[in-house]
N, C-alpha and C positions, 0 to 999 in steps of 0.2 A: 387273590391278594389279601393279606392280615389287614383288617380295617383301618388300623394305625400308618400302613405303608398309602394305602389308598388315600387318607386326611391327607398325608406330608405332599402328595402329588398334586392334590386340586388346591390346597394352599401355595404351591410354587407361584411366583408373581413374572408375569411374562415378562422379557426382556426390555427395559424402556429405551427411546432412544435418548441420544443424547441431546443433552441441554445446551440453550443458545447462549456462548458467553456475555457475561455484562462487565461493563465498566466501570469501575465506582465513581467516576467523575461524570461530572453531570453532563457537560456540553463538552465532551476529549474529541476534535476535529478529525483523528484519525479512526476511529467508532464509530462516527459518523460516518464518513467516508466508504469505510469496510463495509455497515450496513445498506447502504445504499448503491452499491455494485455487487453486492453479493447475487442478489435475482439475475444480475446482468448476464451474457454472452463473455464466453473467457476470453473469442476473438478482438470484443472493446475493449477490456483490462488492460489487456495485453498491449492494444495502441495507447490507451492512456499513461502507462509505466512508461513506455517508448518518450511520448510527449513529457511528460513531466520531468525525465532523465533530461532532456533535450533541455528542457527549462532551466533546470538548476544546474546546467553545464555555463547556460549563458551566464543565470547569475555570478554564477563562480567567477568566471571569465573579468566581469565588471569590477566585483571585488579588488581581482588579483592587479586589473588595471590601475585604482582608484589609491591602491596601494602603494604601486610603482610609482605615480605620479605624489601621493604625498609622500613616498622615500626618498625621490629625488633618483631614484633608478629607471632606467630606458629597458627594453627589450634591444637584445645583442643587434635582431634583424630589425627589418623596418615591418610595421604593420601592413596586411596585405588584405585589403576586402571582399570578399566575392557577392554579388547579388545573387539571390536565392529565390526562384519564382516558387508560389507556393499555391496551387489550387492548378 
């Protein structure tokens, strides 16, 4: 090999991996969050999304009621409760 070809190849710089993102906010709760299940098992993620879906189905739910009640509008049906065993 021409000594020139030879430089150009022990100068190539190995491939680096990639870099961890940052957030320019100081304390952004979901940055937090992200980093701290990231080490995790995808099987927990995966139930935590589940839950927290479940969470802000409720709250929704409360909203839409609290809403109804200061509109002065009813639900057409009647409210139906189920108890839910949980463990």
């Amino acid at each position: 090999m021409p000594q020139g070809v030879a430089a150009h190849v022990e100068e190539a710089e190995p491939p680096h991996e990639p870099e961890a993102a940052t957030c320019p906010v100081a304390w952004c709760p979901i940055c937090i969050a992200v980093g701290a299940v990231q080490p995790v098992a995808p099987e927990l993620i995966e139930h935590l999304l589940k839950a927290g879906t479940e969470m802000f189905l409720a709250f929704r739910s409360i909203v839409e009621q609290r809403g109804d009640d200061l509109t002065g509008r009813r639900a057409a049906e009647p409210v139906r409760l189920e108890k839910i065993d949980i463990g």
